[in-house]
NUGUFI-540107 format. One line per field, with one value per residue (C-alpha): residue number from 1; x, z, y; residue in one letter. Coordinates in steps of 0.25 Angstrom, whole numbers, plus 2048, in hexadecimal, padded with zeros to 3 digits. Example, Ala and Ser with C-alpha at 12.3 -4.5 7.8 and 13.67 -1.06 7.14 Angstrom:
2
seq <- (1,2)
c1 <- (831,837)
c3 <- (81F,81D)
c2 <- (7EE,7FC)
type <- (A,S)
//
This chain:
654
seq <- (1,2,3,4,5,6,7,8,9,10,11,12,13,14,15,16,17,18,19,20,21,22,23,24,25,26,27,28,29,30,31,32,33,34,35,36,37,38,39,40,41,42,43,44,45,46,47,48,49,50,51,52,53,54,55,56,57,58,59,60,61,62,63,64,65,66,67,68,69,70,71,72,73,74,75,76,77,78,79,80,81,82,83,84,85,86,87,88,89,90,91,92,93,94,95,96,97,98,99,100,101,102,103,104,105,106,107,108,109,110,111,112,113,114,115,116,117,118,119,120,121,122,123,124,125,126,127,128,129,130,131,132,133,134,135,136,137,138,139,140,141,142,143,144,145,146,147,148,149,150,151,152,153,154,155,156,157,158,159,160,161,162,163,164,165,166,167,168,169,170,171,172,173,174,175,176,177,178,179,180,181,182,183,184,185,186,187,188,189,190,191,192,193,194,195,196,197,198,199,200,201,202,203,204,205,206,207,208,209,210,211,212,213,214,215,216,217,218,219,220,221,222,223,224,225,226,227,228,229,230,231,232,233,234,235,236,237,238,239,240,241,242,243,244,245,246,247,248,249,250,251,252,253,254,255,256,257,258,259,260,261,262,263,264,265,266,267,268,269,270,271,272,273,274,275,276,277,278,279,280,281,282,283,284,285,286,287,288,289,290,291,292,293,294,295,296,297,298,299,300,301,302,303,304,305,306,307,308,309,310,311,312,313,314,315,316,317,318,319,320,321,322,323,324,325,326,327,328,329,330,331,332,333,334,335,336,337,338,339,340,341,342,343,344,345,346,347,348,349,350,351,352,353,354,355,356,357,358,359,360,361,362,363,364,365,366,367,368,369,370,371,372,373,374,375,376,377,378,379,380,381,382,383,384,385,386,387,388,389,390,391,392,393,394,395,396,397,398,399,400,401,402,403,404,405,406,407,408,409,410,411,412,413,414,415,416,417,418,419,420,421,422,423,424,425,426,427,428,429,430,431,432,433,434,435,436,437,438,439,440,441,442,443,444,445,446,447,448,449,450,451,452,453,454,455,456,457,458,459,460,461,462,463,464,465,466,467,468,469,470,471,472,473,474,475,476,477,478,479,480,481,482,483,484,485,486,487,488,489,490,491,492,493,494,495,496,497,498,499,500,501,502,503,504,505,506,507,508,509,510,511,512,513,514,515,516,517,518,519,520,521,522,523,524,525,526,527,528,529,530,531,532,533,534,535,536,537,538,539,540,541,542,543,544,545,546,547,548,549,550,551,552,553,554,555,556,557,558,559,560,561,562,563,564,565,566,567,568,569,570,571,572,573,574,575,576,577,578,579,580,581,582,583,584,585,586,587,588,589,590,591,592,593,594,595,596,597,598,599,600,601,602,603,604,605,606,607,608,609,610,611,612,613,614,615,616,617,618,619,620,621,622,623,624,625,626,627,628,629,630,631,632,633,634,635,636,637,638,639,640,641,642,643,644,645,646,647,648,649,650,651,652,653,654)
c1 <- (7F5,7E7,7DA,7D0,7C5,7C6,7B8,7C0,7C8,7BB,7BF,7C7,7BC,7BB,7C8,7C0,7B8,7C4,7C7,7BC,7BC,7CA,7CB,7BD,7B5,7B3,7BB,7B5,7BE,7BC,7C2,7C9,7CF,7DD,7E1,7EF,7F6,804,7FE,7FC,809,810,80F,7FF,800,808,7FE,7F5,7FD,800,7F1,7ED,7F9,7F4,7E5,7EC,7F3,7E6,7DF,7E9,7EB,7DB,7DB,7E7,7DF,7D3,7DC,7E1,7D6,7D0,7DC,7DA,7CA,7CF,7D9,7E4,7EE,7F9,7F3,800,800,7F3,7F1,7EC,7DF,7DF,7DD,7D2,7C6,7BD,7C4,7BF,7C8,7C6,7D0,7D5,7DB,7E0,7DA,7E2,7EB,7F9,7F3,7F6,807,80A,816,81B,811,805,7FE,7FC,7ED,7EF,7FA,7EE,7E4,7EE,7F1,7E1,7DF,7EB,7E6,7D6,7DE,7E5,7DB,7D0,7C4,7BA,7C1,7B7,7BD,7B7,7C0,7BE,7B6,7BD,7B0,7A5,7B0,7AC,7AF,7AA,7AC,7B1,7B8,7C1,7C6,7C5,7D2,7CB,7C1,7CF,7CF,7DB,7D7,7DC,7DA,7DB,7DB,7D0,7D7,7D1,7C3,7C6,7CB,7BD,7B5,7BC,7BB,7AB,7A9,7B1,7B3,7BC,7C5,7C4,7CF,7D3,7DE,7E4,7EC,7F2,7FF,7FE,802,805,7F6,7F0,7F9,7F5,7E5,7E9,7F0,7E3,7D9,7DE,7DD,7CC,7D0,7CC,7D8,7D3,7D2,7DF,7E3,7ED,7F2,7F9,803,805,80F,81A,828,830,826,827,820,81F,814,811,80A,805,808,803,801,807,7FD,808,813,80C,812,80D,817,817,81F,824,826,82F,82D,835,83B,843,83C,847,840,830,827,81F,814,807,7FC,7F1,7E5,7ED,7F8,805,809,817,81F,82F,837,839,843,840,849,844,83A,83B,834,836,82B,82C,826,81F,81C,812,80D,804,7F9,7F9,7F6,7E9,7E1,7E2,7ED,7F4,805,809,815,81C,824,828,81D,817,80A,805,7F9,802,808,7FE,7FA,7F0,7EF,7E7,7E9,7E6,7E0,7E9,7E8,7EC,7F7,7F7,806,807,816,81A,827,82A,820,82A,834,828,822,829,827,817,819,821,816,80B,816,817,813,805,802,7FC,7FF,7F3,7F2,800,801,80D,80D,818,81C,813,805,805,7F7,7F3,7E9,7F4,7FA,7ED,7EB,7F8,7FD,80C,812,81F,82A,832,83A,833,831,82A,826,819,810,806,814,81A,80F,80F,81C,81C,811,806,7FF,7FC,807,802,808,815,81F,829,834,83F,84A,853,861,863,855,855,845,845,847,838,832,838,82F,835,842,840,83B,846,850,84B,847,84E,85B,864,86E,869,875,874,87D,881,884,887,888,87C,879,86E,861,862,856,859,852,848,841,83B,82E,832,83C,836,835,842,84C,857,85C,864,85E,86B,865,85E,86A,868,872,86F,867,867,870,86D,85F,859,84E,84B,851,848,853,862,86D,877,882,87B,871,863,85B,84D,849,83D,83A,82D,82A,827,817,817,81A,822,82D,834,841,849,857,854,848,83E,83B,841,84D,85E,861,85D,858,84E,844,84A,84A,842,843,83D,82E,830,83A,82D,820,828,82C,81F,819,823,821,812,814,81B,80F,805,7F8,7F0,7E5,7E1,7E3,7D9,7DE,7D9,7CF,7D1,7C5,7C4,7BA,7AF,7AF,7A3,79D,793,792,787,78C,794,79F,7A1,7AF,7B2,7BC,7C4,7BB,7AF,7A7,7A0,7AA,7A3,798,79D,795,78E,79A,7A2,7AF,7B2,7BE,7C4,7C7,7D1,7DE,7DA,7D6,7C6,7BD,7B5,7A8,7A3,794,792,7A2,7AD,7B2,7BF,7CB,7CC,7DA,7DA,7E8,7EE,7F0,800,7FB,7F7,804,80C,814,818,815,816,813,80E,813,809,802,7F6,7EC,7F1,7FD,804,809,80F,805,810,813,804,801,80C,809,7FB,7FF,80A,7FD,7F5,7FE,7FE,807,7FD,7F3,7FC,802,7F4,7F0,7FD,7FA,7EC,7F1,7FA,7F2,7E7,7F1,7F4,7E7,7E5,7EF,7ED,7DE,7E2,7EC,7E3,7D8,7DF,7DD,7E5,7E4,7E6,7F3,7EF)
c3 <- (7F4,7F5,7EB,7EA,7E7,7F1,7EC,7DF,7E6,7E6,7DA,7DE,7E2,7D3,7D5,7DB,7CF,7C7,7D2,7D0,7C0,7C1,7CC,7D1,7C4,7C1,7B5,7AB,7AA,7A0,7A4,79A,79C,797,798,797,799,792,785,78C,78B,798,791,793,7A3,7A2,799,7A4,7AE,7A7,7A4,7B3,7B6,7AB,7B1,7BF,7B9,7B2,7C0,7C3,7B8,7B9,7C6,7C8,7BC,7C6,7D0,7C7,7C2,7D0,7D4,7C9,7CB,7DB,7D8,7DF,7E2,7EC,7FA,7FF,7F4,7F7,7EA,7E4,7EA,7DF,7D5,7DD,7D2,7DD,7E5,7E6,7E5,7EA,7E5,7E7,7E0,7E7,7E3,7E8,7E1,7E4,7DA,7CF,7CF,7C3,7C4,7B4,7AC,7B6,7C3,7CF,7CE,7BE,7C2,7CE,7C3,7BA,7C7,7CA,7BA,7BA,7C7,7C1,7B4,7BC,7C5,7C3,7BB,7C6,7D0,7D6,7D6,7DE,7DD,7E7,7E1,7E7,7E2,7E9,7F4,7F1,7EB,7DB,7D5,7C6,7C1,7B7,7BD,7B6,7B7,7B3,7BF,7C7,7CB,7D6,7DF,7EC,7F7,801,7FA,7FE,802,812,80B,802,80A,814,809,804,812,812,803,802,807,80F,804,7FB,7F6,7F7,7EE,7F1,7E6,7EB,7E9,7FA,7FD,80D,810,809,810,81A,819,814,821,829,822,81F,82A,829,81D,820,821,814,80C,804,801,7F6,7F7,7E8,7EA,7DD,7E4,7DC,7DB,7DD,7E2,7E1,7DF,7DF,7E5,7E9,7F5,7F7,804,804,7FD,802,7FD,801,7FB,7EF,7F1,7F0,7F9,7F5,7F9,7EE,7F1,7EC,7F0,7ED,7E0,7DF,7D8,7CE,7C8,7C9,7C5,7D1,7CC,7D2,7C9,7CD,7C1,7B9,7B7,7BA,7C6,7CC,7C9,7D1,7CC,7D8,7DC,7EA,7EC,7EE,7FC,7FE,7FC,7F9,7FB,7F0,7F0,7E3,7E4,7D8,7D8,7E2,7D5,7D1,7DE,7DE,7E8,7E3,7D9,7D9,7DB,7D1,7D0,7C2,7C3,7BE,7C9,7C7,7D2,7CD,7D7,7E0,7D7,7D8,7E3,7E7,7F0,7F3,7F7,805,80E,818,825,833,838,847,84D,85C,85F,86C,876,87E,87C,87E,875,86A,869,85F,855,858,855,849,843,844,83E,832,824,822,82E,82F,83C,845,852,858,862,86D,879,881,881,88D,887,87A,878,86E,86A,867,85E,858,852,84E,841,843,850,855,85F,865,872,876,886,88C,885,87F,87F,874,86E,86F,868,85D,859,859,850,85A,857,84C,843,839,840,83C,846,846,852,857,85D,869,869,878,87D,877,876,870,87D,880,875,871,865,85E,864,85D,84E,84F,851,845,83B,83F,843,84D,84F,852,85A,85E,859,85E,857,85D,852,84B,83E,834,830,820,818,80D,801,801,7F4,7FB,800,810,80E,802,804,80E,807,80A,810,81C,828,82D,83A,83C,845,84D,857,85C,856,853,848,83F,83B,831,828,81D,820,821,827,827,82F,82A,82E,825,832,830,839,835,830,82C,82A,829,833,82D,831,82C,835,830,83A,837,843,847,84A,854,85D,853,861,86A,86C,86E,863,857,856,84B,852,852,843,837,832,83E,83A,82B,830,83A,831,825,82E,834,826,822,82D,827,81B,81E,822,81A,820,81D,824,81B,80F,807,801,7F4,7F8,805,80F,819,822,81B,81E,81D,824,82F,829,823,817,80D,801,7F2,7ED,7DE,7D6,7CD,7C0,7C9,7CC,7D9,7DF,7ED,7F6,804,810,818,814,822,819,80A,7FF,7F2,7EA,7E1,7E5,7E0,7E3,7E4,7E8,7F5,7F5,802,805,807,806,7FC,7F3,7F9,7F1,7F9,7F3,7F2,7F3,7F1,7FE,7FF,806,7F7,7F1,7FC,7F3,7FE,7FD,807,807,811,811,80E,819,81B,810,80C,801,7FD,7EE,7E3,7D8,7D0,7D8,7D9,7CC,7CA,7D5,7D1,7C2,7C8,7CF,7C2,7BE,7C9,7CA,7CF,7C3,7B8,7BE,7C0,7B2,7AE,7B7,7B1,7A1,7A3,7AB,7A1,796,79E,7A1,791,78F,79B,796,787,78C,797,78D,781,77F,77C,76D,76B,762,758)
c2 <- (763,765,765,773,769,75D,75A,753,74A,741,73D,733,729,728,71F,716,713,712,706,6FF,700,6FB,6F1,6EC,6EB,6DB,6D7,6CC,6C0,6B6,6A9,6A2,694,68F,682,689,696,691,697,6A6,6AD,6B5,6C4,6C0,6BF,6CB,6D4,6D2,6D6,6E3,6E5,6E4,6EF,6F7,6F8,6FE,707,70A,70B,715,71E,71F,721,72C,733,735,73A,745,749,74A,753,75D,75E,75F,76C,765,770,774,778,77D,787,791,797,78B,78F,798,78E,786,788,789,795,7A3,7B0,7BE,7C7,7D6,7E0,7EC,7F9,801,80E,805,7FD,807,805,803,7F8,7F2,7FB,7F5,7F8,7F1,7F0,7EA,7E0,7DC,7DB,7D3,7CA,7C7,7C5,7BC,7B3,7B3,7AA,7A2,79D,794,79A,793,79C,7A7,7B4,7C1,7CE,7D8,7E5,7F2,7FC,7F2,7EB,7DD,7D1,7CF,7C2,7C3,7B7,7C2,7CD,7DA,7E3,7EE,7EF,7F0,801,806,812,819,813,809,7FC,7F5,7E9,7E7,7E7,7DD,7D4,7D6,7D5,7C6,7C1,7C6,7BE,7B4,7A4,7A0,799,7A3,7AD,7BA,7C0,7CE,7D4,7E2,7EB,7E8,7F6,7F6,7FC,7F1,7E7,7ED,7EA,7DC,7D8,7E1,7D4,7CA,7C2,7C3,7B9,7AB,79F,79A,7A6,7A7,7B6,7B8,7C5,7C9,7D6,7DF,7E8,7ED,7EA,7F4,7FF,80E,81C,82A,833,841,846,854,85A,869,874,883,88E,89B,892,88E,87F,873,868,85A,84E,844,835,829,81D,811,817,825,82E,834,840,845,850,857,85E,868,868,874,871,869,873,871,87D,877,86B,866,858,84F,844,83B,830,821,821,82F,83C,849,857,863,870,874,882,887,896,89A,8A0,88F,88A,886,87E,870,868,85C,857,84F,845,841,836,826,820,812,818,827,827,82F,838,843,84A,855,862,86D,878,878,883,88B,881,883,879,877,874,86F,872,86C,86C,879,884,891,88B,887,894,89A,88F,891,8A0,89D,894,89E,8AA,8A2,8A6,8A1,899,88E,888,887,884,886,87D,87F,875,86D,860,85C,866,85F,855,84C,855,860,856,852,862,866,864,867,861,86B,863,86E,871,865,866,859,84E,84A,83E,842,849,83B,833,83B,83B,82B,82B,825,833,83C,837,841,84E,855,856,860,85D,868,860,867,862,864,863,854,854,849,840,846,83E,831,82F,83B,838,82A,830,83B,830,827,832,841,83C,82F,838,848,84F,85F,866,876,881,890,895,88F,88B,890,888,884,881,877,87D,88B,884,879,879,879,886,88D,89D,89E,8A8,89F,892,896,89D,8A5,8AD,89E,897,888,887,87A,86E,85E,859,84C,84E,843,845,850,85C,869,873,871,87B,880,876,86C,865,863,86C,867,85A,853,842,83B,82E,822,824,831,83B,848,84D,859,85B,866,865,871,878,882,889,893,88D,890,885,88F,89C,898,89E,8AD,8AC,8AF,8A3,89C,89D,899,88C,888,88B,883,877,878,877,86C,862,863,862,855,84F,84C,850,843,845,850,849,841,833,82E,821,825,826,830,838,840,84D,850,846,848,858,85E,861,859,859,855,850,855,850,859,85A,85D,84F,84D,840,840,846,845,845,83C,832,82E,82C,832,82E,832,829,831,83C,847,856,857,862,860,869,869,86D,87E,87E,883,878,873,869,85B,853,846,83E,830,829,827,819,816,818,812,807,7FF,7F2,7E4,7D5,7CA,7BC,7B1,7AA,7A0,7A4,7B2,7B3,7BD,7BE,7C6,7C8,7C0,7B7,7B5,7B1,7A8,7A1,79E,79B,791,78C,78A,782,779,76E,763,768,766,759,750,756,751,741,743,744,739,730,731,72C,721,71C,71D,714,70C,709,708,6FE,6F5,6F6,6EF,6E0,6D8,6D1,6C3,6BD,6B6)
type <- (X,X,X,X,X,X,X,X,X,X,X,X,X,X,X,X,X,X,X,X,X,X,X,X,X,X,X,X,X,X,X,X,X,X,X,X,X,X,X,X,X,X,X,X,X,X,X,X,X,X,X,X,X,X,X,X,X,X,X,X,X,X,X,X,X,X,X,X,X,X,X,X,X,X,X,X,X,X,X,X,X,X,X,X,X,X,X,X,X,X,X,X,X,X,X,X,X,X,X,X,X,X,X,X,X,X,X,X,X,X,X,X,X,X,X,X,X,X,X,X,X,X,X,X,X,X,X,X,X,X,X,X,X,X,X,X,X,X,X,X,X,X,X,X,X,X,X,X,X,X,X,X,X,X,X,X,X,X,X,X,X,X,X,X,X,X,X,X,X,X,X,X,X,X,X,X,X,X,X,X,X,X,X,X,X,X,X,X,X,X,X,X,X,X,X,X,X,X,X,X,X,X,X,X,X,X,X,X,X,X,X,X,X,X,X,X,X,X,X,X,X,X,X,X,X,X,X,X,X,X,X,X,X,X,X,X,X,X,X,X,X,X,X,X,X,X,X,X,X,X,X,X,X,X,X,X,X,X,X,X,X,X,X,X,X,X,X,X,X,X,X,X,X,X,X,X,X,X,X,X,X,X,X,X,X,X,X,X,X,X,X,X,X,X,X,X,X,X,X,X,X,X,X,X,X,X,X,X,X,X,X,X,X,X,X,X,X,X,X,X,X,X,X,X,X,X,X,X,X,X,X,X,X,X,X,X,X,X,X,X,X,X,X,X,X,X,X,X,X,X,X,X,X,X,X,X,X,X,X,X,X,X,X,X,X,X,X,X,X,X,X,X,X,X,X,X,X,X,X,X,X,X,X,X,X,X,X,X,X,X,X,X,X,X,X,X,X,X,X,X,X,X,X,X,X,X,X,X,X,X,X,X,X,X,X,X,X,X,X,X,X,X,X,X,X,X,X,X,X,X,X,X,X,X,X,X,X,X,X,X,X,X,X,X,X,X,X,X,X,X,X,X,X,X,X,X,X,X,X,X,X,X,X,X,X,X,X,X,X,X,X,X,X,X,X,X,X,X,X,X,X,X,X,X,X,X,X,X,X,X,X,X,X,X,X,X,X,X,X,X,X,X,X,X,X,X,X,X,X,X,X,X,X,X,X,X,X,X,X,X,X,X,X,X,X,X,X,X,X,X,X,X,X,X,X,X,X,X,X,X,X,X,X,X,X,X,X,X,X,X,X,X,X,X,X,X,X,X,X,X,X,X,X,X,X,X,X,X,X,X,X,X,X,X,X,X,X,X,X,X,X,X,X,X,X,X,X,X,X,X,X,X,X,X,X,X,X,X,X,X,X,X,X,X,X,X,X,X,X,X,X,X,X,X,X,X,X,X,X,X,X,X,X,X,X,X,X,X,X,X,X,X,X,X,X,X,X,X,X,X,X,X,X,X,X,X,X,X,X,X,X,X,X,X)
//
C-alpha cells in the first residue's frame, strides 16, 4: 500500500483535535445534594453508563472519518501494481504512436494505426483530467503537450518508425518519474530499436509499451525483379506469407493501360516467380506490377520498373582455369551479351577485390582452396553476390571449403551420392514457357548426354535428366543469398559433353541470368523513406525530382543524403543531362509482418493493447477507493446517529 500525495497524511493530526474536543475539554458539573439515592432507579446508573460508551464510539466514528478522508485526498493505491501511477492526478505521460506503414493493416475492418489512436483516446478518459500529457510530434520530432488527442493528426508513411528518436528525445524532456508510453504493431525492426534505448531510461521512468500486432497475421506482395528488353518480359516474384494465396490477378500496367496479365496461386510462406511477356511495341520505359488479391496490407501490392539500360555484369569464375575456359567463351558467345569483365583465376589467385567487382561468382573444377573464396561463401563477405557452384562427383571439392560444404549439406542435399552412367542420360528442361527456358525448341537435349553426376539435389529444380534426377538446382539462405548447384562440372570435363553442344552457350548465359536474377540487386534500388547518399553531392552540378503529373518534389544538390517519401516512378532531371526515370519501391523490411514480445521487468511492461485497457479500467475502479467511500458513507451515518442519540436529554417523568 502506498499514497501518490504523502503530503495528506497530515491530516491526521486533526485527530488530535478530535481528542481534546472529546476527552480534555473541562465538563461543568452542577452538584446537587440528595439526602438519599433510594428514590433514583438502577435503569438511571445504567443510562449513564451507555451514554459515556456512546461518546467513544462517537470519538471513534469521528476519528476513522478523518482517516478516510485523508486516504482518498492521499491517492492510496497498490504499490505492487505499477499502473496505478497512471492514476496519480499529479503524474505526467509522454506517449507514442508508431508512424510507420505497418500501421495501415487492416485487421476487423480497422487499422493498426486507428486501433492505436483508439487505445491513446481510450487511456486519456480513463485517466485523471490533472494528468499532463505530451505526445511525441513525428513532423517537428518533439514532444507537444495537448490534453485531447486528435486522431486525425495521426498520418502513416514509409519509413523507419521513428521510435529510437523518440525515446532520446523523452529521456532529453522529461523528469525522472515521468512516463513514457509506446503503442506500436512492434515489428522486429522496431523491437529492435527499443531494446537499442531503452536502457538510457532512468530506473524511475516507467515505460509501458502497448503491442497492436495482429492475431493471426498474413500478406501478399509483389516484388519486381527486372525487366528483359529482347525478350519483352517483365519477371516478378509473388509472396505469401502466413496465409495461402488461393487465387491472384498479376498485372503490368504501362500508362495506365493494361499490356499483360497471369492468375497466380503460392502456398502459405512460400513464393512463386512468373514471366509476363507483353509485346515488345508496348514496352515502354516505366510502368508498374500489380497484385489483386484478398490482402488485409495493399501497400505492397504494387510495384514499379523501368526499363533499364543495357549494363555490363562482371563474373569472376574461379577453380581450374583450362577446365573454365570454355564457360568464359560461352558467356561472351551468348545472344546480347552482357557479361563484363570475365574474370577466370584459380582457387589460390582469387582477392577480395576480385570478389568485390564481380557480379556473378562461377565455382568450378575447383583446384585449391580459397580464403577470401571461403569468407564469402559463409556470409562474412558480400552476402549480396550470386553463386553458381558446379560440384565434381569424384574430385569431392567440397572437402576444399567447409563453409560451402556445410550450406550444401543444410540447403542442396544430406545425402548427395554419384551416380554413372555409360551410356548417359539427357538434360530435361522442366517447361520452355517459363521465363528461364523460353525460346528452346523443345525440352529434351538429345546430342546433350551426362555420364556421371551427384544424385539427391534439394531445392528448386532448374534442370532435370532424363531418368528423373535434378541436375540443377537452386535454394535461397536464410540471410539472402541465392545459390544455384549443379549436379555436374559446366567445364571441360569427361563427366558430360555439354560443352561440345549447341546447347552449351544457351544452358550457361541463362543460369548465368538466373542466379542474378535471384538476387535482388539492393543497392540499386531506392526505398520509399529511406535515406541514401546523394548523388550529386560535392558536383558541380545538381538534380530535380518530378513526380508523375509534373510537380518539382526535390532539388538535389549540396544535401549529404536525399529520400522519397513515396513508391513510385519519378523523373530525375539532372543539370545539362537527358531526363532519366528514378523508381521508387516499398522496402520489403516494412511489410515484414513478423512480429515479437518482451517480458516485463523493472519499470518497462509489456501489454497487449486489450489487456492494456482493461487493466487500467480494473484500476479505476480500484478496490481500496470504492471500499473507504464505502467506511466513509457508513461512518457518516453512524456519527449522525451517534450525535443525535448523545445529544438528546433526557425528559423528566411527571
Amino acid at each position: 500500500m502506498s499514497f501518490f500525495e504523502p503530503l495528506y497524511i497530515w491530516g491526521l493530526l486533526a485527530i488530535a483535535a478530535l481528542i481534546a474536543v472529546h476527552f480534555l475539554r473541562k465538563r461543568k458539573v452542577q452538584r446537587l445534594e440528595f439526602s438519599t439515592l433510594r428514590f433514583f432507579s438502577t435503569s438511571a446508573v445504567r443510562t449513564s453508563r451507555l451514554r459515556n460508551l456512546k461518546k467513544i464510539l462517537l470519538f471513534l466514528a469521528r476519528a476513522l472519518i478523518v482517516i478516510a478522508i485523508v486516504a482518498l485526498f492521499a491517492g492510496i493505491h497498490n504499490k505492487d501494481n505499477p499502473l496505478h501511477i497512471l492514476h496519480n492526478p499529479g503524474t505526467t505521460v509522454y506517449t507514442w504512436i508508431d508512424p510507420s506503414i505497418s500501421m495501415e493493416y487492416v485487421e476487423d475492418d480497422f487499422s493498426l494505426g486507428e486501433r492505436a489512436t483508439s487505445v491513446l483516446d481510450s487511456v486519456l478518459q480513463i485517466i485523471p483530467s490533472s494528468v499532463l500529457h505530451y505526445h511525441y510530434n513525428d513532423i517537428s520530432g518533439e514532444f507537444v503537450l495537448e490534453r485531447n488527442f486528435n486522431s486525425d493528426t495521426y498520418r502513416s508513411r514509409f519509413g523507419s518508425s521513428g521510435l529510437e528518436h523518440a525515446v532520446r528525445e523523452f529521456k532529453q524532456t522529461a523528469d525522472e518519474n515521468d512516463i513514457l508510453m509506446l503503442i506500436s504493431d512492434f515489428q522486429q525492426n522496431t523491437l529492435k530499436q527499443l531494446e537499442s534505448v531503452k536502457d538510457i531510461l532512468s530506473a524511475q521512468s516507467l515505460l509501458i509499451a502497448v503491442s497492436t500486432a495482429p492475431k493471426d497475421p498474413f500478406n501478399y506482395s509483389v516484388r519486381v525483379h527486372s525487366v528483359e528488353e529482347g525478350e519483352s518480359t517483365v519477371y516478378a516474384t509473388i509472396y505469401a506469407m502466413g496465409k495461402k494465396l488461393d487465387s491472384g490477378l498479376v498485372t503490368v500496367e504501362i500508362d495506365g493501360m493494361r499490356v499483360g496479365e497471369k492468375n497466380v496461386s503460392v502456398e502459405k510462406d512460400d513464393s512463386v516467380r512468373i514471366a509476363i511477356q507483353i509485346s515488345p511495341d508496348l514496352l515502354q520505359n516505366k510502368g508498374k506490377v500489380r497484385l489483386f488479391a484478398e490482402d488485409p496490407f495493399s501497400y505492397d501490392n504494387t510495384d514499379f520498373f523501368s526499363k533499364s539500360e543495357k549494363s555490363n555484369q562482371g563474373v569472376l569464375i574461379i577453380g581450374n582455369t583450362h577446365d573454365n575456359r570454355v564457360i568464359a567463351s560461352a558467356l561472351k558467345s551468348a545472344r546480347n551479351s552482357r557479361w563484363s569483365p570475365i574474370v577466370v583465376k584459380s582457387g589460390s589467385e582469387v582477392t577480395s577485390g576480385d570478389i568485390r567487382e564481380a557480379h556473378l561468382i562461377i565455382v568450378n573444377s575447383l583446384d585449391e582452396p580459397s580464403r577470401p573464396l571461403d569468407l564469402l561463401l559463409s556470409n562474412k563477405t558480400f552476402p549480396e553476390k550470386s553463386v553458381l557452384y558446379c560440384l565434381d562427383p569424384l574430385a569431392n571439392d567440397l572437402q576444399l571449403l567447409p563453409s560451402a560444404r556445410q550450406i550444401v549439406s543444410q540447403h542442396g542435399g544430406q545425402n548427395l551420392s554419384e551416380l554413372h552412367d555409360d551410356n548417359g542420360t539427357h538434360p530435361v528442361i522442366p517447361d520452355t514457357t517459363l521465363g528461364l527456358w523460353r525460346g528452346f525448341p523443345k525440352t529434351v537435349s538429345d546430342n546433350a548426354r551426362v555420364f556421371r553426376y551427384l544424385t539427391n539435389l534439394e531445392g528448386r529444380a532448374l534442370l532435370n535428366t532424363s531418368n528423373n534426377n535434378t541436375l540443377i538446382s537452386s535454394f535461397t539462405e536464410p540471410q539472402g543469398r541465392r545459390w544455384v548447384l549443379c549436379a555436374t562440372p559446366l567445364g571441360i570435363t569427361d563427366h558430360n559433353n555439354l560443352y561440345q553442344t549447341g546447347f552449351y552457350v544457351p544452358l550457361i548465359d541463362r543460369i548465368a541470368r538466373y542466379a542474378l536474377l535471384s538476387v535482388l540487386q539492393e543497392d540499386d534500388r531506392w526505398y520509399a523513406g529511406v535515406s541514401r547518399m546523394n548523388p550529386f553531392f560535392g558536383e558541380e552540378n545538381g538534380a530535380e525530382i518530378y513526380t508523375a503529373n509534373g510537380r518539382m518534389l526535390h532539388r538535389w544538390h549540396t544535401q549529404p543524403s536525399v529520400m522519397i517519401e513515396k513508391p513510385g516512378i519519378y523523373t530525375l532531371k539532372q543539370d545539362g543531362e537527358a531526363h532519366k526515370p528514378l523508381v521508387v519501391t516499398y522496402n520489403p523490411e516494412d511489410a515484414d509482418f513478423t512480429y515479437d514480445s518482451f517480458d516485463s521487468e523493472g519499470n518497462i511492461l509489456f501489454k497487449e493493447s486489450e489487456q492494456f485497457i482493461s487493466a487500467i479500467s480494473e484500476l479505476r475502479n480500484n478496490v481500496w477507493s470504492f471500499g473507504i467511500w464505502i467506511l466513509l458513507s457508513s461512518l457518516l451515518v453512524a456519527e449522525l446517529f451517534l450525535w443525535g442519540k448523545t445529544s438528546t436529554k433526557p425528559t423528566s417523568k411527571k
